[in-house]
C-alpha positions, 0 to 999 in steps of 0.5 A: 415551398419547403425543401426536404432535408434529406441525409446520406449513409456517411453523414449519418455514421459520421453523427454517431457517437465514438466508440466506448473503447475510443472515448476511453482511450482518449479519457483515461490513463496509460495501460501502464498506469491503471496496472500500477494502480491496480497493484497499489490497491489494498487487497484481502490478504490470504492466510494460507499465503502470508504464512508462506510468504513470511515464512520463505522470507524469514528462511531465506534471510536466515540463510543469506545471513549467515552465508556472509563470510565470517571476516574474524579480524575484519570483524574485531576491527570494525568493532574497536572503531565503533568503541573508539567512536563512542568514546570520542562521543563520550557515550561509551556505556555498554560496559558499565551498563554490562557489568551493572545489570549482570550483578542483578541475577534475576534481571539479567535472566529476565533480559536474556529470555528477552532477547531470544523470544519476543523478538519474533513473538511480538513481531508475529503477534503485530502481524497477526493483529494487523491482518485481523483487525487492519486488513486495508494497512496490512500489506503497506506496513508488512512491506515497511518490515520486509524492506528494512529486513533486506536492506540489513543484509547489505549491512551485515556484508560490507560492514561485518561487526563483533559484538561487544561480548567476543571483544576478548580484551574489552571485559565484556560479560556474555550473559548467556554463557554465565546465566546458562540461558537457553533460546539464543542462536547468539551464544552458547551451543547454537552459536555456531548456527548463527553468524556471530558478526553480523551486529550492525544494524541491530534488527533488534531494534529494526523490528523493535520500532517497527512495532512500537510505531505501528501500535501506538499509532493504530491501537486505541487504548491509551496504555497499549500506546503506551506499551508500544512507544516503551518496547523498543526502548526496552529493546535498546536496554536488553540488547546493551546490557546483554553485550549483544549490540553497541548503542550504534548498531541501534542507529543502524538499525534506525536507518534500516527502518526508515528506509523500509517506510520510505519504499512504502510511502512511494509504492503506496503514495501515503504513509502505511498508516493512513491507509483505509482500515479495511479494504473497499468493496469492488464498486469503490475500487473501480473509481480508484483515482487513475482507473480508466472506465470500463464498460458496463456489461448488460443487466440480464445474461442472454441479453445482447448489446444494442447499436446506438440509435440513429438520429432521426432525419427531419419529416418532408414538409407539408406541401402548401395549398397553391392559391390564385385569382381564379380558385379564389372567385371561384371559392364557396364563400360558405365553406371559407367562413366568409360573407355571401354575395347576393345571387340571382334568386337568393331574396326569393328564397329569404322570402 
């Protein structure tokens, strides 16, 4: 006969799957780890808050920088070490470029303009573009200028440099005070509101590279690249022959950048510009590699979460029907299908 299988409470909860907290515990990263997923992934950045942002930034650098300690001496002897180095180097250009360049009116004017106006027009006008038309870069590449500007700092306070125009010995040309240009915070009247010995590294050149880079590598027309790879050579040109930097303070300026992409490259794991264009839609984010799985909440609002089903136990068996000797002579053999035996009277009725 068959035996009923029957099972108890324990062994039915037992059976049940875990639960979707447990499974996603055991699945997924670290908390930590999905919060620091969760602010490498691009997002829309916000007008109104890039506009505060860059703007505390840049005042709050300004102020630093002209907060280092004007170290005169310090300053002068750091700038005749760069001279000699140079010259050691036999590449010590900056004064005949200097001298060259001012015998040519209209160019030296043209330069002095240079420096003082696209330094920040160009570097707004990249930003803007890349919060337009590269919304999902934005943030990686912004952090590329942001970090190169900080490390300056550290630049302009151990290493204080006079640039080669208040060398009173070197014959340097300052241009701004021969052409009478304005717009400079570097020389002239507005001198005094910038620190004049904070030359190295020269974030001429810094911002300079940082959007050449970035539009030769993003921009699509062949002669906007083109553009881009020649500004910060231009830069290098204007801020040498306007006697403003050494060819030197360009290389720190260099280092500075290349640090800048170096923080980007390990915060966001990929090079700024090989980020997605544009930002994913919420459905995309969530399967952003590192990202434990969420719960899904139900479809319709008013609608409450169903327990998992328990698993259904095996019906009891059919009792057989017992069989014997006895119940089977006593069988009709007309209801069992089988042959009939002759009985009494059974050929009177045939007949």
């Amino acid at each position: 006969m068959g035996e009923a299988i029957s099972r108890t409470p324990e062994s039915r909860t037992a059976a049940l799957p875990p639960p979707i907290e447990e499974r996603a515990e055991e699945a997924g990263p670290p908390v930590a780890r999905t919060r620091l997923a969760r602010l490498r992934a691009p997002r829309r950045p916000r007008l109104w808050f890039e506009v505060l942002l860059i703007a505390v930034s840049y005042w709050t650098y300004s102020l630093i920088r002209n907060a280092v300690p004007a170290h005169k001496d310090t300053a002068l002897r750091n700038a005749h070490w760069i001279w000699d180095a140079e010259q050691s180097l036999g590449l010590a250009v900056e004064r005949g470029v200097n001298h060259g360049v001012d015998s040519v009116t209209w160019l030296i004017v043209g330069m002095n303009y240079y420096y003082a106006t696209l330094h920040f027009v160009v570097t707004i006008g990249v930003l803007v573009w890349l919060y337009r038309w590269h919304p999902g870069r934005y943030a990686a590449i912004r952090l590329v200028l942001f970090a190169t500007t900080g490390v300056a700092l550290v630049g302009f306070f151990f290493f204080p440099l006079a640039p080669p125009r208040l060398m009173p010995d070197m014959d340097f040309i300052d241009t701004v005070l021969v052409h009478r240009t304005w717009g400079s915070l570097a020389s002239g009247n507005l001198a005094e509101v910038s620190n004049q010995y904070a030359a190295m590294p020269s974030m001429h050149i810094g911002w300079s590279t940082w959007c050449g880079i970035t539009i030769a590598a993003l921009a699509r027309p062949r002669w906007v690249k083109t553009l881009g790879v020649l500004y910060p050579v231009a830069t290098l040109v204007v801020i040498v022959a306007t006697a403003n930097h050494f060819w030197l303070d360009a290389v720190g300026g260099l280092i500075c950048l290349s640090f800048g992409f170096a923080v980007a490259a390990l915060w966001y794991a990929a090079s700024p510009y090989r980020l997605p264009q544009h930002i994913a839609s919420p459905v995309a984010r969530r399967s952003v590699p590192g990202r434990a799985a969420q719960p899904q909440a139900p479809a319709a609002t008013g609608q409450t979460a169903r327990a998992p089903a328990a698993p259904e136990t095996d019906p009891p068996p059919a009792t057989p029907l017992a069989s014997g000797p006895a119940e089977t002579a006593d069988a009709d053999p007309a209801a069992t299908g089988g042959p009939t035996a002759d009985r009494p009277g059974s050929a009177a009725r045939r007949s």
